[in-house]
C-alpha positions in Angstrom: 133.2 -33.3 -89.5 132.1 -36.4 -91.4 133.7 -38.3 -87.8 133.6 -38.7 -84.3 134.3 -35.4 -83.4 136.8 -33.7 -85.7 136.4 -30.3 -87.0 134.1 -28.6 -89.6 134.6 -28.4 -93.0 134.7 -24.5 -93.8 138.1 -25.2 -92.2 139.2 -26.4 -95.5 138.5 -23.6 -97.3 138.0 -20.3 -94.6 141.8 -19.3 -95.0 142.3 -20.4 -91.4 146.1 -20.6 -90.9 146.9 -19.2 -93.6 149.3 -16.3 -94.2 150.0 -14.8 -97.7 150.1 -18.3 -99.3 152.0 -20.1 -96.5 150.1 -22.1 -94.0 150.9 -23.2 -90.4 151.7 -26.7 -91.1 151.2 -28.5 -87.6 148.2 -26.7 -86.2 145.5 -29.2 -85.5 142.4 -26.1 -85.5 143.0 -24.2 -88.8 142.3 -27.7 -90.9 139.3 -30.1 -91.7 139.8 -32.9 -89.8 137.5 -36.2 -89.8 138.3 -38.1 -86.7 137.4 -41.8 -87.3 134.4 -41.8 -89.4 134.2 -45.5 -89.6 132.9 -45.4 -85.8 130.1 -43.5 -86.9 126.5 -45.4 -87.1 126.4 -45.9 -89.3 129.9 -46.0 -90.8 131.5 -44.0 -92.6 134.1 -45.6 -95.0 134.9 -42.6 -97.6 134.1 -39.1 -96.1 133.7 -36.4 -98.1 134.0 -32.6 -98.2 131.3 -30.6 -100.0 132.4 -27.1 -101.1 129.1 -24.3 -102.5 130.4 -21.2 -104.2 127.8 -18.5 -104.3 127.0 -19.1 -108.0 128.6 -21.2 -110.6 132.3 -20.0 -112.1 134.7 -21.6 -114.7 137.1 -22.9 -112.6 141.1 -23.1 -113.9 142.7 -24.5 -110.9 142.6 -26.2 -107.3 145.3 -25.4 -105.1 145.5 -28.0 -102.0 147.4 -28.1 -98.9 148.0 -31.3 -97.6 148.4 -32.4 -93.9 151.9 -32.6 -93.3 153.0 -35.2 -90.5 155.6 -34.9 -87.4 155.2 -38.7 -86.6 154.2 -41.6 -88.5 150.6 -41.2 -86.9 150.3 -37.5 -88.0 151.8 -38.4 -91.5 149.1 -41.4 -92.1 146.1 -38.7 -91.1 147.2 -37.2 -94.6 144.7 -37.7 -97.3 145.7 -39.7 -100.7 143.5 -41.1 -103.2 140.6 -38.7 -103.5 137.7 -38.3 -105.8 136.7 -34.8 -107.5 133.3 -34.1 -108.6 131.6 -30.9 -109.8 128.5 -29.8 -110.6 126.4 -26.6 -111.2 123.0 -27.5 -109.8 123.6 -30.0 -107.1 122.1 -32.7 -109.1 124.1 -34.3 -112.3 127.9 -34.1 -111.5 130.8 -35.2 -113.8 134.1 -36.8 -112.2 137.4 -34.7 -112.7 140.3 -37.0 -114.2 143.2 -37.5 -113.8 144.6 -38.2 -117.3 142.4 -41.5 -117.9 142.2 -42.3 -113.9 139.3 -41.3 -112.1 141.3 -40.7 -108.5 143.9 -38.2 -107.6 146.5 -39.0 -105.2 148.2 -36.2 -103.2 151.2 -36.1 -101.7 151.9 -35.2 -98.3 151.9 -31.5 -97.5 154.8 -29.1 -97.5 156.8 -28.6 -94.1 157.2 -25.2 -95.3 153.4 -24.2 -95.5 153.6 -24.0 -99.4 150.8 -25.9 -101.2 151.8 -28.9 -102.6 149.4 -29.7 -105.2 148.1 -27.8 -108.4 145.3 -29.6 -110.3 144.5 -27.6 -113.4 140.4 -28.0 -114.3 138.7 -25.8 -117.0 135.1 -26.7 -115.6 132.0 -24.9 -114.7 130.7 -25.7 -111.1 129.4 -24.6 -108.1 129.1 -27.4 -106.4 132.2 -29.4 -105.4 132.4 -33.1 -104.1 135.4 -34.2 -102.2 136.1 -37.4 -101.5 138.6 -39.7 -100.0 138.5 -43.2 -101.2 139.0 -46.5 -100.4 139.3 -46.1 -96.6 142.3 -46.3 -94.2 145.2 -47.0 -96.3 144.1 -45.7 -99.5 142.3 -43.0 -99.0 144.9 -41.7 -96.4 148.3 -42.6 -95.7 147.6 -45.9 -93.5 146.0 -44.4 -90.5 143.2 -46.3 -88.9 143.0 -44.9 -85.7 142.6 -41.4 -86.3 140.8 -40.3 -89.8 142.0 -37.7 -92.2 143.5 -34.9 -92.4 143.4 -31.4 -94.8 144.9 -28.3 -94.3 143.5 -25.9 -97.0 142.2 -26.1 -100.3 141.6 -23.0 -102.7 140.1 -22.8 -106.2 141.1 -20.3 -109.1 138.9 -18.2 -111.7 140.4 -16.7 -114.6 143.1 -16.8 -113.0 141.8 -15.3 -109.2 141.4 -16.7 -106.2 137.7 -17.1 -105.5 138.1 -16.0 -102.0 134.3 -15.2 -100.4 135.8 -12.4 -98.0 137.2 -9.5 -99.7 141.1 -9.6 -99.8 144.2 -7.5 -100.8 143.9 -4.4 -99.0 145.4 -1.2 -99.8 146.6 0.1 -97.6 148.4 -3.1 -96.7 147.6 -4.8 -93.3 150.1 -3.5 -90.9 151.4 -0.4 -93.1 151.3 3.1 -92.7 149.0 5.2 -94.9 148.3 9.0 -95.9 146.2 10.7 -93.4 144.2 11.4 -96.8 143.8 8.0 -97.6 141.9 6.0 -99.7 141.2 2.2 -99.0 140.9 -0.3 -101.4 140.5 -3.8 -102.0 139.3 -7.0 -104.2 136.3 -8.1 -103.2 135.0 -11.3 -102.2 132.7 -14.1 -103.7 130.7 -13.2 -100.7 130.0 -10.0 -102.1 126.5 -11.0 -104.4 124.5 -7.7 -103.7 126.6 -5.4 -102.1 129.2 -4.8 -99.2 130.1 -2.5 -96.2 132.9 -1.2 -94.9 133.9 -0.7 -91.4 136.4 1.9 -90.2 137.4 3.0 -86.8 140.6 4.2 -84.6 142.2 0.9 -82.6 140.7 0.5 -79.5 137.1 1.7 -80.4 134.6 -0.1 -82.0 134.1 -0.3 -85.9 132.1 1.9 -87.2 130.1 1.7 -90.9 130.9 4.8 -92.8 130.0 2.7 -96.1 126.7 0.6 -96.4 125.6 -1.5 -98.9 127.9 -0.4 -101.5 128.1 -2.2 -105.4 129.2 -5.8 -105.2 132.0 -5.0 -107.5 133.0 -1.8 -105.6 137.0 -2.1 -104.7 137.8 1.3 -103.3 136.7 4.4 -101.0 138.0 7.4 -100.1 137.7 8.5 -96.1 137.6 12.0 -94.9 140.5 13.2 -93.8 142.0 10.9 -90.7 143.7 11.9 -87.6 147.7 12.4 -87.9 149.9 9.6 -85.9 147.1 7.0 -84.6 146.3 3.6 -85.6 143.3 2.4 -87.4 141.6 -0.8 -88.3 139.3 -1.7 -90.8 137.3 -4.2 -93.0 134.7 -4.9 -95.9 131.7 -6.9 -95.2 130.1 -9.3 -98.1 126.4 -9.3 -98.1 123.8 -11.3 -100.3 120.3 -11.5 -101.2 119.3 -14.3 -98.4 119.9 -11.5 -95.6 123.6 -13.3 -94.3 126.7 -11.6 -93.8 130.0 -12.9 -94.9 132.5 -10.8 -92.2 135.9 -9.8 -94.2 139.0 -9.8 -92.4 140.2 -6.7 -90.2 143.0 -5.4 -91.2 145.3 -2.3 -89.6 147.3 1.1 -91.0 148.5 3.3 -89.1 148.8 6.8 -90.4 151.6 9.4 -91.5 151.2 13.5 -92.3 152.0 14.5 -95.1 153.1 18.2 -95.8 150.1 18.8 -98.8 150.6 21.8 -101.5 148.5 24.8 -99.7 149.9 28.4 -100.8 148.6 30.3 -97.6 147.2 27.7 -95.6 148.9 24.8 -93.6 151.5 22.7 -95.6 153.8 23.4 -98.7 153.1 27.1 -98.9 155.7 27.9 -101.4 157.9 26.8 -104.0 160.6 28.6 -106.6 163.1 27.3 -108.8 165.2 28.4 -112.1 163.2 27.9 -115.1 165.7 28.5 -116.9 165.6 29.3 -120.3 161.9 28.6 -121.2 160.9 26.0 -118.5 158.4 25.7 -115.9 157.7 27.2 -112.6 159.1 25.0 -109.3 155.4 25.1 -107.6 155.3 21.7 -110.7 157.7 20.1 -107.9 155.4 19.9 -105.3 152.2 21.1 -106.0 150.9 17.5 -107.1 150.5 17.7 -110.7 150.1 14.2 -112.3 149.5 12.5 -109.1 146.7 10.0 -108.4 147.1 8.5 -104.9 151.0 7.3 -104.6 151.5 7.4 -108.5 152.0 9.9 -111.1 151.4 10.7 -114.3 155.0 9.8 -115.9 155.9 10.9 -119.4 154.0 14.4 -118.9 155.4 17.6 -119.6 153.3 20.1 -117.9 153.2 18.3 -114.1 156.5 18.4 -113.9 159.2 21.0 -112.9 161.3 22.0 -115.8 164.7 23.7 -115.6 165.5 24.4 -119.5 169.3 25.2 -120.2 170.0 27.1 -117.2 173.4 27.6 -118.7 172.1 29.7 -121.2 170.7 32.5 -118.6 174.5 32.0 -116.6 172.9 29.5 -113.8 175.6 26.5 -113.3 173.5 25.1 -110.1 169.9 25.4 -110.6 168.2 25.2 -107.2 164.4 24.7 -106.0 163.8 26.6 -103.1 161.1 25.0 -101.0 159.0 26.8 -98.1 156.3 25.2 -95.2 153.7 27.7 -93.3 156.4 26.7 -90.1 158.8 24.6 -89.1 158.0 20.8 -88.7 160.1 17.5 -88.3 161.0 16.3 -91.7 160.6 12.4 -91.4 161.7 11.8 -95.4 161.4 12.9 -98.5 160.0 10.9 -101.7 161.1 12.0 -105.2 159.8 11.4 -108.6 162.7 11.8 -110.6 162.1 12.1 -115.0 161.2 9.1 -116.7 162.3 9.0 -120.5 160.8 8.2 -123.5 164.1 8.0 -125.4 167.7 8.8 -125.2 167.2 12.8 -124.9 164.8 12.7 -122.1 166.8 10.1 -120.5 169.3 12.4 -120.0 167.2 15.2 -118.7 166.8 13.1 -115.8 168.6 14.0 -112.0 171.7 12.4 -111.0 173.4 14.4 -107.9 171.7 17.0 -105.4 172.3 18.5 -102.3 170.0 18.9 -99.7 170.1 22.0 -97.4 167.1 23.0 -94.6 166.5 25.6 -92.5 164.0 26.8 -89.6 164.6 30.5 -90.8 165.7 31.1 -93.8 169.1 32.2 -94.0 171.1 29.8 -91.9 171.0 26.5 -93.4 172.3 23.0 -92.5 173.5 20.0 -94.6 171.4 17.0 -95.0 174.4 14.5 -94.9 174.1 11.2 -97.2 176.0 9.2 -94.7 179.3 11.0 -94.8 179.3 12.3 -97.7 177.0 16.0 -98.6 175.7 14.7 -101.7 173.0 12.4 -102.9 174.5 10.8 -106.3 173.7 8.3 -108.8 169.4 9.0 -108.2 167.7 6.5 -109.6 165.9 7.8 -112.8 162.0 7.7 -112.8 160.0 4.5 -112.4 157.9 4.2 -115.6 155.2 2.8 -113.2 155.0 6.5 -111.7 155.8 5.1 -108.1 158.5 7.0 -106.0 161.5 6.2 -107.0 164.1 7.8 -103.9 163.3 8.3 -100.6 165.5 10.5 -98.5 166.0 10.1 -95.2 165.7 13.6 -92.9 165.8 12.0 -89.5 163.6 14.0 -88.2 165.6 17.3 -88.8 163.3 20.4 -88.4 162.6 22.7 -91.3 160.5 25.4 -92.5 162.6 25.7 -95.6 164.5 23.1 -98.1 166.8 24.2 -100.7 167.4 21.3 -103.4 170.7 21.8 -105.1 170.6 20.0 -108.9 174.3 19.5 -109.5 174.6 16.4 -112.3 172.2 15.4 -114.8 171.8 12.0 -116.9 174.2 14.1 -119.9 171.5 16.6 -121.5 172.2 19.9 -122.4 168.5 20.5 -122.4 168.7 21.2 -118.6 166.9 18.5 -115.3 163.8 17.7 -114.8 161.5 16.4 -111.7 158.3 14.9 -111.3 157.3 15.4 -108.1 158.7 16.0 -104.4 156.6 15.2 -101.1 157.6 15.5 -97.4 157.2 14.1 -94.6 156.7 14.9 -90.9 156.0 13.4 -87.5 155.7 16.8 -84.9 154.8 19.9 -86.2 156.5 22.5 -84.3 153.3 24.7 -83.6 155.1 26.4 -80.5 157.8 27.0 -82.3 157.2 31.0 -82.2 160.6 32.1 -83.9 161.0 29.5 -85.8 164.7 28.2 -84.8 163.6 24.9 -84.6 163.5 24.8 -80.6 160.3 25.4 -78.4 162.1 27.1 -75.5 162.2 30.4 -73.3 162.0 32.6 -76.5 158.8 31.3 -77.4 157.5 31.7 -73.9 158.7 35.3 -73.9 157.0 35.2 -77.8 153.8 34.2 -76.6 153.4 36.5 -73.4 153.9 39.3 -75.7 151.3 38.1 -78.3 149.0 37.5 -75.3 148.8 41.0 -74.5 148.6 42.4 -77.7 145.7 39.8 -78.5 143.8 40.2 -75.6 140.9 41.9 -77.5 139.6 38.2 -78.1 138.1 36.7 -74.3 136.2 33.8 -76.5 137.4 32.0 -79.4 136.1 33.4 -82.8 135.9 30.4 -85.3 135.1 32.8 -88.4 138.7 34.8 -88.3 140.8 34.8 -91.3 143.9 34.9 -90.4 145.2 33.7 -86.8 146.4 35.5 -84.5 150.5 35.4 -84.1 151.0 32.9 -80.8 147.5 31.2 -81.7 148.9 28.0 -80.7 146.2 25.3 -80.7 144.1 27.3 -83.8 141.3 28.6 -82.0 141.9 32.4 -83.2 142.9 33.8 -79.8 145.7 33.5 -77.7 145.4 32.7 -73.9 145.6 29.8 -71.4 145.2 27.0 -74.0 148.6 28.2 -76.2 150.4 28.6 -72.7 149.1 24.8 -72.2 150.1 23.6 -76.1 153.6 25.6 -75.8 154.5 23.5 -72.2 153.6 20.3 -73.6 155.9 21.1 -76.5 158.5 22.3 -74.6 158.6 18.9 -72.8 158.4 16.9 -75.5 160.9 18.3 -77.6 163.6 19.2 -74.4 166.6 16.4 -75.1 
């Protein structure tokens, strides 16, 4: 701490306090503070902070964060004329001007947590010499019984923030994520030969399912995670003198997605008008063109094509969409066209209308508020991130029928990128799919008991399950009787 007391420096430069770029302006323990250093023995008169990168970088700029005052004590702590020198081998250092002076002075911080000084550089260094001079009065705001103060201080390479823990995660701290996710990040200056990441569900300890990966690595995929629970996470730096720069953890918490599966568990199914000479409706959903959350934009062939359905006497193309059962529909996220010019502009969805169903033939209204139509879509984002996301509210489905009622003006029919859906409880107990789990599925499953009660063990290696094979085991007995009550309770209003 340079001071009697006080409080290290890493505190000026370990991101403590800060959030985004905003900084908790007040806080005594998330800055460097030197606490008197002229009592020391023997005194110190201009204290300095000394900042080591893990190798030497050109650096563009110096972001500072200034102690910011709530009295006329607190405001004196601030620091003011300070010296900046840099060096790459610890040895010969050069003195940063300021124009033709050979001091900065800083204002006082922000009381909004914003930095308040930008000092632009164009040096190489690894080495970094702070320094406040002159003593009380000069060197800080007139304080001579307490010392100095410095909330943060953060320095820029080509234009990035030489941060030693690795930073930006995808996805975002707090968010929710795909249960087939894949985590990614920039990583850290702490990162010199390598780096591990650490996954686990809240509320048990991290495990490594990464070690020792390349020092420029910024991504992973994870096996597939566990629908509806909460997980934390974060990417160790490590370098060649055996230490361990610990990354931030950061949370997500995941989603389920309804995944194109023809025959399996998901979208199973998919049909709509080509028209005359378009492409099949499976292009809606089957996932053609994406990567992650974007897709592929201007591509013809991963995308659902209804050509001039006038021509074969369609005036309301529809894509009929089916799931292996019913589930609860959360929301929907559409790709709509993006255009390369004025004709595929136009080819673009305007108005739909939404219709679901747990069997098929009777179907219910998605309402857009109070109205039964969803008008004026958005066209594509060229960036290939969804552009709509409709709300479902939880409604349960096994089928969706998506009315196209108004394009952008094209004769030459609509076109849609992508559709994806979805769900927070799959309806597993839902035995005749009406969207209920009730006495009919209890009667459902007593009769499939009986006629299944070949099966006294579980037989992992069937093909298909057995009809009122509730939990997946491939046989039907106590366990489904078990799965169906809980269902029934939780979905009774």
């Amino acid at each position: 701490p340079s001071g009697i007391s006080g409080s290290a420096g890493e505190n000026a430069a370990n991101e403590t306090g800060i959030t985004g770029n905003l900084h908790d302006p007040f806080a005594y323990s998330n800055g460097w503070y030197c606490r008197k250093p002229w009592d020391l023995n023997p005194p110190v008169e201009e204290p300095q902070l000394f900042i080591e990168f893990d190798k030497a970088y050109e650096i563009d700029e110096i972001w500072i964060w200034n102690h910011d005052g709530t009295n006329t004590d607190e405001a004196a702590m601030a620091m003011k004329t300070v010296k900046i020198e840099y060096s790459t081998d610890n040895i010969h250092y050069a003195t940063l001007m300021d124009g033709s002076e050979p001091n900065f002075i800083l204002p006082h911080g922000n009381t909004d947590g914003t930095h308040d000084t930008e000092i632009l550089c164009g040096f190489p260094a690894r080495y970094i010499k702070f320094t406040a001079v002159g003593g009380p009065g000069i060197g800080n705001y007139g304080s001579t019984e307490y010392g100095y103060k410095l909330r943060e201080m953060r320095f820029y390479h080509d234009g990035v923030w030489l941060n030693p823990k690795a930073n930006s995660p995808t996805p975002p701290d707090t968010s929710q994520a795909d249960i087939f996710v894949e985590l990614s990040w920039s990583p850290g200056t702490g990162a010199v030969t390598g780096q591990d990441v650490w996954l686990a569900k809240i509320g048990e300890p991290l495990e490594k399912i990464a070690a020792n990966l390349d020092p420029a690595a910024a991504s992973l995929a994870v096996d597939r995670l566990d629908n509806f629970e909460e997980y934390h996470w974060r990417v160790d730096g490590l370098d060649s003198g055996g230490s361990t720069t610990i990354g931030d953890e950061w949370t997500f918490s995941t989603r389920a997605r309804l995944r194109w599966n023809p025959g399996g568990i998901g979208v199973v199914a998919a049909d709509g008008s080509p028209g005359s000479g378009g492409t099949e409706g499976s292009l809606a959903v089957n996932e053609s063109g994406l990567s992650g959350d974007l897709h592929d934009s201007f591509q013809w062939s991963n995308s659902w094509y209804c050509r001039k359905p006038q021509d074969v006497g369609i005036t309301e193309p529809v894509l009929d969409i089916e799931f292996d059962r019913p589930y609860e529909i959360t929301d929907m996220w559409m790709w709509n066209h993006d255009w390369t010019g004025p004709t595929e502009e136009a080819i673009a969805i305007k108005k739909i209308k939404v219709d679901y169903s747990t069997d098929g033939v009777l179907y219910n209204t998605l309402m857009n508020g109070a109205s039964e139509f969803f008008d004026n879509l958005p066209r594509g984002n060229a960036d290939g991130t969804q552009d709509t996301v409709i709300d479902f509210g939880g409604a349960a489905a096994k089928y969706v029928r998506i009315t196209l009622l108004e394009n952008y003006g094209s004769e030459w029919g609509y076109k849609l990128r992508e559709l994806r859906f979805y769900y927070s409880v799959p309806l597993w107990a839902d035995l005749d799919y009406d969207g209920d789990v009730d006495i009919m599925d209890l009667q459902m499953l007593a009769l499939h008991w009986l006629e299944n009660n070949w099966a006294s063990d579980p037989l992992p290696q069937c093909t298909e399950k057995p009809t009122g094979d509730i939990n997946g085991d491939c046989v039907v007995d106590l366990l489904d009787f078990a799965e169906l009550s809980k269902e029934w309770l939780v979905n009774t209003p």
